[in-house]
DSSP file (Angstrom, degrees, kcal/mol; ACC not computed):
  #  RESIDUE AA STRUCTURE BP1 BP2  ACC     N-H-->O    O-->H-N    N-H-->O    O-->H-N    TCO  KAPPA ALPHA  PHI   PSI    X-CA   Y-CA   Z-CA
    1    1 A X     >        0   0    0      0, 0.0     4,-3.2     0, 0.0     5,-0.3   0.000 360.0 360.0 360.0 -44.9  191.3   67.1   98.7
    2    2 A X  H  >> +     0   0    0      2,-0.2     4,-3.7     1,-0.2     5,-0.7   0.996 360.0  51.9 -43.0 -64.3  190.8   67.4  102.7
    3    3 A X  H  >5S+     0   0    0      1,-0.2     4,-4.5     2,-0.2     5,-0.3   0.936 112.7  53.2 -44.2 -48.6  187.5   70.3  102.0
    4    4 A X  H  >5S+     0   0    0      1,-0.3     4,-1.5     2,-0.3    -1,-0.2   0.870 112.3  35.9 -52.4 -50.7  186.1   67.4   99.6
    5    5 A X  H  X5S+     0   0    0     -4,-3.2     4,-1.9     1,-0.2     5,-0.4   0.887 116.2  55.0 -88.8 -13.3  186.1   64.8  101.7
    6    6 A X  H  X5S+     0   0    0     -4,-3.7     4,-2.1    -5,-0.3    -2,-0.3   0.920 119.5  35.2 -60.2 -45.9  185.2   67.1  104.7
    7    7 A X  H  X<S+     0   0    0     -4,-4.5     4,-0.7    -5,-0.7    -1,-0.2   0.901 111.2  61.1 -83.2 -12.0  182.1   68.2  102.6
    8    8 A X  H >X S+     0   0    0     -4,-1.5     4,-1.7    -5,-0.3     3,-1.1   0.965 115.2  38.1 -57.3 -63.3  181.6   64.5  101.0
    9    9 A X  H 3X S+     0   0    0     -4,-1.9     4,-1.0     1,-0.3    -2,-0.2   0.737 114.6  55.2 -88.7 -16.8  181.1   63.3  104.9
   10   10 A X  H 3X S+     0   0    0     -4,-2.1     4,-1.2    -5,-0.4    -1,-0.3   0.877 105.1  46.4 -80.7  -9.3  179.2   66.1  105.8
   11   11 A X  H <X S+     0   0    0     -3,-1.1     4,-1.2    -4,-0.7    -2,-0.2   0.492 119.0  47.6-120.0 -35.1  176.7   65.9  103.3
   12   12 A X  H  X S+     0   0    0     -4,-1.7     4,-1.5     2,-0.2     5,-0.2   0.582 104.2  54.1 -56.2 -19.4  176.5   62.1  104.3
   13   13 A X  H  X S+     0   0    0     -4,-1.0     4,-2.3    -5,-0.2     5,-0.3   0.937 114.3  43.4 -93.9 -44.7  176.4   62.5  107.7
   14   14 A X  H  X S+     0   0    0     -4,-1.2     4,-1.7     1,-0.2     5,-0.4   0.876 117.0  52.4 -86.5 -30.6  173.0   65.1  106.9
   15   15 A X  H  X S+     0   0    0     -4,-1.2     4,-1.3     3,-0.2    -1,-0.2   0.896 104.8  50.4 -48.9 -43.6  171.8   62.6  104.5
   16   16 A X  H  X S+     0   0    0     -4,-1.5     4,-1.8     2,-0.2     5,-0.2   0.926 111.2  47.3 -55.3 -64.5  172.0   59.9  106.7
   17   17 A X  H >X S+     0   0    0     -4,-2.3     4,-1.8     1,-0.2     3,-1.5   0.983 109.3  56.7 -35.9 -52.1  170.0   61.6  109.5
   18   18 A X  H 3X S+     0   0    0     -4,-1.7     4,-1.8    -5,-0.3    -1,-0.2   0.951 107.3  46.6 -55.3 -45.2  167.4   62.7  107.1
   19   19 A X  H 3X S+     0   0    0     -4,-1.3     4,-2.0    -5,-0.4    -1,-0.3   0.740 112.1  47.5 -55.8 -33.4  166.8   59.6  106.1
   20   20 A X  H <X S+     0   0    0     -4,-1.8     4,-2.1    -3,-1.5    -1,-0.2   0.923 114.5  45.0 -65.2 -61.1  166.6   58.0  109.4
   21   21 A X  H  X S+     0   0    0     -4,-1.8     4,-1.8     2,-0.3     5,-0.2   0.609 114.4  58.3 -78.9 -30.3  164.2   60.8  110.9
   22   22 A X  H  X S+     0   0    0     -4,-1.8     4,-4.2    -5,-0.3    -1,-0.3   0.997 109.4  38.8 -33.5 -90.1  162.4   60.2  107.5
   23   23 A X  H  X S+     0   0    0     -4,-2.0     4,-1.8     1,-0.2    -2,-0.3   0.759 111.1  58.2 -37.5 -41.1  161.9   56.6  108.1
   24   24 A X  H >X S+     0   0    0     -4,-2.1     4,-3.1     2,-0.2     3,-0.6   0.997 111.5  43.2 -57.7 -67.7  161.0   57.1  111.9
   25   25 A X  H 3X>S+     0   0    0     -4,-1.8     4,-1.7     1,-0.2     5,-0.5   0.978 116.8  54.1 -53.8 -44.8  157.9   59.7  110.9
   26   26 A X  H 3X5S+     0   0    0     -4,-4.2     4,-3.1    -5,-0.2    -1,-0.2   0.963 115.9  27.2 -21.3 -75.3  157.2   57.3  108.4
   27   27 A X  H <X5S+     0   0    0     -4,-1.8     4,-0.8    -3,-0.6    -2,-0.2   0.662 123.2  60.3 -87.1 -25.8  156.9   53.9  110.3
   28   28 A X  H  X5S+     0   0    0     -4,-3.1     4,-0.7    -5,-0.2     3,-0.4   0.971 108.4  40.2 -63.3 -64.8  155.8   56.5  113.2
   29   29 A X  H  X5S+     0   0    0     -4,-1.7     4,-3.2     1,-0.2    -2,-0.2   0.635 109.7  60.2-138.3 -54.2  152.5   58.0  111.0
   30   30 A X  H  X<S+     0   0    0     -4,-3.1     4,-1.8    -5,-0.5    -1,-0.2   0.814 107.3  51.3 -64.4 -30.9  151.5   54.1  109.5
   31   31 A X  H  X S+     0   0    0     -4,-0.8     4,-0.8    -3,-0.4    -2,-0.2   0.975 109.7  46.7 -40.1 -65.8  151.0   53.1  113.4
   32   32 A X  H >X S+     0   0    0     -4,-0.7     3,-2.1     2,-0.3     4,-0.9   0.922 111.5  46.9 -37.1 -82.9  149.0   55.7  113.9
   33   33 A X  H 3X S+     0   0    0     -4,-3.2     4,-1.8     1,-0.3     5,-0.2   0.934 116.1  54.9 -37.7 -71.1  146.6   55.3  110.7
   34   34 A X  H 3X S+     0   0    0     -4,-1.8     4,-1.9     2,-0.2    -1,-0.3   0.745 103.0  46.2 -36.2 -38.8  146.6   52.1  111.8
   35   35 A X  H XX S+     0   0    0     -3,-2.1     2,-1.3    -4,-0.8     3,-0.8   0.908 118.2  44.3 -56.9 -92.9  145.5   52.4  115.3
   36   36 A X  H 3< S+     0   0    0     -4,-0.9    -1,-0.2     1,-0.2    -2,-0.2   0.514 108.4  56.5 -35.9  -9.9  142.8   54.7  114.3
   37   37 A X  H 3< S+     0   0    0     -4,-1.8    -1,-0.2    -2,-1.3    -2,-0.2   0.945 112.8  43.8 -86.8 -74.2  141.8   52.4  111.1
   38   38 A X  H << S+     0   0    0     -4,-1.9     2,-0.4    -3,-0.8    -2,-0.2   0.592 133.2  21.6 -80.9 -27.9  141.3   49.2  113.8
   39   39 A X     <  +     0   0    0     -4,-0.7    -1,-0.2     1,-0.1     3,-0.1  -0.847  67.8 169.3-142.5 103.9  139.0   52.3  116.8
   40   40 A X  S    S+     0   0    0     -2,-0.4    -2,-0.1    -3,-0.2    -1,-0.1   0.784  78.8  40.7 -73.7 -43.8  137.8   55.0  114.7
   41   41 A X  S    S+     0   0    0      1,-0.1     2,-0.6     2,-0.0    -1,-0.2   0.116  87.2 100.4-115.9  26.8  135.9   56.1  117.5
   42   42 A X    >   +     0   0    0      1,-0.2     3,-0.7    -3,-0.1    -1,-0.1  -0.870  38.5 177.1 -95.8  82.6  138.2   55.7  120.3
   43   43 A X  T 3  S+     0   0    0     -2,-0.6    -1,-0.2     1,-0.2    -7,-0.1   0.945  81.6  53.1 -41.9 -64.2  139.9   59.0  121.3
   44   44 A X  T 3  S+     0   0    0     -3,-0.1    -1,-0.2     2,-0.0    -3,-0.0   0.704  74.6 120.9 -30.3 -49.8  141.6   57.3  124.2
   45   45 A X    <   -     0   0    0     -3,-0.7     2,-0.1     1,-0.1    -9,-0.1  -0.023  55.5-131.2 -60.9 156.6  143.2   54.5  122.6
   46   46 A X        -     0   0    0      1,-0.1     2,-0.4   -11,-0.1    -1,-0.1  -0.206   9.4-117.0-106.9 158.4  146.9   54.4  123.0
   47   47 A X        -     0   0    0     -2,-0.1     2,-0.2   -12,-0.0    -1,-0.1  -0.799  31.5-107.5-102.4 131.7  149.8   53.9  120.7
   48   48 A X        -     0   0    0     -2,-0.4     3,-0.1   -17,-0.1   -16,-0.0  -0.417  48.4 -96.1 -65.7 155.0  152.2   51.2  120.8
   49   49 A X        -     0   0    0     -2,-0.2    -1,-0.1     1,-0.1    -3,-0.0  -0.239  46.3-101.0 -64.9 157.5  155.4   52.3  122.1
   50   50 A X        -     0   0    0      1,-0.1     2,-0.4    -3,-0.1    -1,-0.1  -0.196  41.3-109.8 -75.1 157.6  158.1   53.2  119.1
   51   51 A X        -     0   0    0      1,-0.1     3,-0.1    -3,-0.1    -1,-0.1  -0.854  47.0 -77.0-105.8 148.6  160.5   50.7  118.6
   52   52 A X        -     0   0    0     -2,-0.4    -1,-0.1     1,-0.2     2,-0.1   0.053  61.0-104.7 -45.7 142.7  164.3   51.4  119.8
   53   53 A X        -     0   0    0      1,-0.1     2,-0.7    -3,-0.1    -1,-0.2  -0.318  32.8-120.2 -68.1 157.0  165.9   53.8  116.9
   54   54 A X        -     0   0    0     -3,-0.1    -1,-0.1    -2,-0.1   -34,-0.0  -0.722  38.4-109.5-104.6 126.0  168.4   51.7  114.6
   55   55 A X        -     0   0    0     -2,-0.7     2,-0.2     1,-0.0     3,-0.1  -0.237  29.2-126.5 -57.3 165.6  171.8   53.5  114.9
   56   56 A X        -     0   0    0      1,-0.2    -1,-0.0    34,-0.0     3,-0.0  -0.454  44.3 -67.5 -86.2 167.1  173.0   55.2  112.0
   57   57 A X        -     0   0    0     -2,-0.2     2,-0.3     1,-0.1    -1,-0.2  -0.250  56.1-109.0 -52.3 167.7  176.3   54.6  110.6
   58   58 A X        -     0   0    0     -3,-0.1     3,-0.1     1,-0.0    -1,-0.1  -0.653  37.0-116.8-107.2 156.4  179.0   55.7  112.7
   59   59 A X        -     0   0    0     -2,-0.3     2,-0.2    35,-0.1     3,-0.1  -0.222  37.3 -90.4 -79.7-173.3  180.9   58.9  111.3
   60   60 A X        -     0   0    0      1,-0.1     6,-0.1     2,-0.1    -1,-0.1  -0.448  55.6 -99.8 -91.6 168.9  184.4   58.7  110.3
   61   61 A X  S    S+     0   0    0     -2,-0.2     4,-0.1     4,-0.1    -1,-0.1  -0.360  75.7  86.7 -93.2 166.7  186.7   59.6  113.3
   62   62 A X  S >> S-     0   0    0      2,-0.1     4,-1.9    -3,-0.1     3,-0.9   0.204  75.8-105.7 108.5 130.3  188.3   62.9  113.9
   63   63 A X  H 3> S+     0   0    0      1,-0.2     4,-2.2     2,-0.2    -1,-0.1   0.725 112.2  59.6 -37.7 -35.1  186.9   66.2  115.8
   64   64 A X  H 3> S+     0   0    0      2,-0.3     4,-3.8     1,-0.2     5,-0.3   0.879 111.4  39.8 -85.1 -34.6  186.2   68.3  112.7
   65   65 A X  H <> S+     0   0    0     -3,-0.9     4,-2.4     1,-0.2     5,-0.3   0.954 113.8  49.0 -82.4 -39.0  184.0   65.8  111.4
   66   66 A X  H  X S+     0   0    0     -4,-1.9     4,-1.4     2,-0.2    -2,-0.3   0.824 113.4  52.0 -48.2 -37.8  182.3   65.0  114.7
   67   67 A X  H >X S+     0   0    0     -4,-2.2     4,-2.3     2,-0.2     3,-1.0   0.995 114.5  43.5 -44.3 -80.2  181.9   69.3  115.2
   68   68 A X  H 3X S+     0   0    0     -4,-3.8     4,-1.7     1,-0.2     5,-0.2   0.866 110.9  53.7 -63.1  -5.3  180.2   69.5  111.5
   69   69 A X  H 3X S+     0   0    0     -4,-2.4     4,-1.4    -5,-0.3    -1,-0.2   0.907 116.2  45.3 -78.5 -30.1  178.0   66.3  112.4
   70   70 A X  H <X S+     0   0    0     -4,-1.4     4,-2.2    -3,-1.0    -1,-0.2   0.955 109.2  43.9 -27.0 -65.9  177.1   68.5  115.4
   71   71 A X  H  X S+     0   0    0     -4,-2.3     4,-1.7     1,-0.3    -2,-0.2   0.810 117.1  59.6-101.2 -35.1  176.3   71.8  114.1
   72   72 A X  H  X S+     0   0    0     -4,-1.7     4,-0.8    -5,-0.4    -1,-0.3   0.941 112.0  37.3 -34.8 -52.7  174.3   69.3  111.3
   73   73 A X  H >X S+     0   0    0     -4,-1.4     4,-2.2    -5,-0.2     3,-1.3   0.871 109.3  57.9 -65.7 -59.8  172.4   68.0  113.7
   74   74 A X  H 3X S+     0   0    0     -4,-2.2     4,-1.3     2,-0.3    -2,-0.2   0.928 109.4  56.0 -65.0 -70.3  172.0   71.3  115.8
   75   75 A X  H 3X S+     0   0    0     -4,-1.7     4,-0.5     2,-0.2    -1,-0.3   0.755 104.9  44.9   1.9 -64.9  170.5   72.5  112.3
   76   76 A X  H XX>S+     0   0    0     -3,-1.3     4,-2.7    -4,-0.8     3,-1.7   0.942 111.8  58.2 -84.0 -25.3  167.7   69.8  111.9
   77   77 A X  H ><5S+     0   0    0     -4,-2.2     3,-0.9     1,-0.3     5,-0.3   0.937 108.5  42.2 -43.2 -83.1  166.8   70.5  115.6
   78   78 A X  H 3<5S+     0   0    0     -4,-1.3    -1,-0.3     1,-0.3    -2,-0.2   0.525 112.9  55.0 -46.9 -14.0  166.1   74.0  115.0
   79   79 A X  H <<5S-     0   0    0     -3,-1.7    -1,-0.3    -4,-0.5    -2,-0.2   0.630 117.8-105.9 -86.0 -24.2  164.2   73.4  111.7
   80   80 A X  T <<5S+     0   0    0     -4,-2.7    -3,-0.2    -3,-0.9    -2,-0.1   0.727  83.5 116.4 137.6 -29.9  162.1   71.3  113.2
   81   81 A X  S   <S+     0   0    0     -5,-0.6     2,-0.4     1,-0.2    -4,-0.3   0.278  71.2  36.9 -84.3  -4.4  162.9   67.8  112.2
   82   82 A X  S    S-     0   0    0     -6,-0.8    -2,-0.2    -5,-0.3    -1,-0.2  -0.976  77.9-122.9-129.9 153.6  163.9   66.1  115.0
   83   83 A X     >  -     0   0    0     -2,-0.4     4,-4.0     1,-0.0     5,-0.5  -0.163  33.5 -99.5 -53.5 148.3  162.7   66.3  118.3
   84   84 A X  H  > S+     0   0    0      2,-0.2     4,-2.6     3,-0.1     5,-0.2   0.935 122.0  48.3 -51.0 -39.0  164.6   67.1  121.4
   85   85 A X  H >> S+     0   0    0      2,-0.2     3,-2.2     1,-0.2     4,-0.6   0.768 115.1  47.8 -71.4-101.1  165.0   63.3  122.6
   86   86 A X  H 3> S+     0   0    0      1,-0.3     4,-2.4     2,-0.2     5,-0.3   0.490 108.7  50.0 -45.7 -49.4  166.1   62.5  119.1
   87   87 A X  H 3X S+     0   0    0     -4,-4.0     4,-3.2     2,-0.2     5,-0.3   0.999 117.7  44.3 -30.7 -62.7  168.6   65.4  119.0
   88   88 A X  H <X S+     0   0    0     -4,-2.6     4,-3.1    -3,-2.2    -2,-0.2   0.935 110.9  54.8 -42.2 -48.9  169.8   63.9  122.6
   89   89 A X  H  X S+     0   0    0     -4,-0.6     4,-0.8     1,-0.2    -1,-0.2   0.966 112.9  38.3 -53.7 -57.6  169.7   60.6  121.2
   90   90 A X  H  X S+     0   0    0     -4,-2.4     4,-2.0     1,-0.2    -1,-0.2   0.672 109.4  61.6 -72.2 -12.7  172.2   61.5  118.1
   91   91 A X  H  X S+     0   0    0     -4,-3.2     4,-2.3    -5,-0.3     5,-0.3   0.948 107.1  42.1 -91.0 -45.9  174.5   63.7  120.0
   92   92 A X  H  X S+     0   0    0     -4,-3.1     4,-0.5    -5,-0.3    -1,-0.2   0.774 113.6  49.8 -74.3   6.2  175.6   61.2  122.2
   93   93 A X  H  < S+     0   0    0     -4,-0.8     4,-0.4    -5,-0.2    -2,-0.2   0.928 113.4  51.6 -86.7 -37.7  175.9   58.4  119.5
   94   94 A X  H >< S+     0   0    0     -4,-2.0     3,-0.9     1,-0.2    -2,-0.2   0.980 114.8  40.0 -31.4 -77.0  177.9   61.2  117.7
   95   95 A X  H 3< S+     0   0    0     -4,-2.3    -1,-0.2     1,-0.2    -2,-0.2   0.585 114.5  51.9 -57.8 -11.8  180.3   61.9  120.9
   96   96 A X  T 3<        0   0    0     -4,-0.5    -1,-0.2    -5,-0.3    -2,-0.1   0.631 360.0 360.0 -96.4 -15.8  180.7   58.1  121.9
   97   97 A X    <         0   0    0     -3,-0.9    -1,-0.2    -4,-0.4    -2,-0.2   0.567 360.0 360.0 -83.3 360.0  181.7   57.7  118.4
C-alpha cells in the first residue's frame, strides 16, 4: 500500500506542476499576442510584468515524498519545461514545505 500511495503522490505532485507551468505559458503567450495585437509595429514595446506564481498545493509531508517531488521537478528542468527561476521557485516551496 506504501508504493501506491508513494506513486499516487508522485504522479500528483508531476501533474500538479504541469499544469501550473501549463497555465503560466498559457496566460504568459495571450499577453504577448496581445501586446503585439494593440503595436504591431512596435519592436520595442515592453511586456507587462508576470503576475506572482499561485502556489501549488503543498505536498504531503515526509522526506521520501519531498526527494521524489525533487527529482520530479529536476526532470521538468532538464526537459525543458520550466525555467531556472521557476525550478528555484518550486524547490524552495517544496523544502519550506
Amino acid at each position: 500500500m506504501p508504493g501506491l500511495l508513494r506513486g499516487v503522490a508522485r504522479t500528483a505532485v508531476v501533474a500538479g506542476t504541469a499544469t501550473a507551468v501549463s497555465n503560466r505559458v498559457s496566460r504568459r503567450q495571450g499577453r504577448r499576442w496581445a501586446a503585439q495585437e494593440q503595436a504591431p509595429y512596435d519592436r520595442d514595446a515592453q511586456y507587462p510584468p508576470e503576475p506572482a506564481p499561485t502556489p501549488a498545493a503543498p505536498a504531503a509531508p515526509g522526506g521520501t515524498d519531498r526527494i521524489a517531488a525533487l527529482k520530479d521537478l529536476a526532470e521538468l528542468k532538464t526537459q525543458g519545461v520550466l525555467t531556472e527561476a521557476e525550478f528555484e521557485a518550486e524547490k524552495a516551496r517544496i523544502l519550506a514545505s
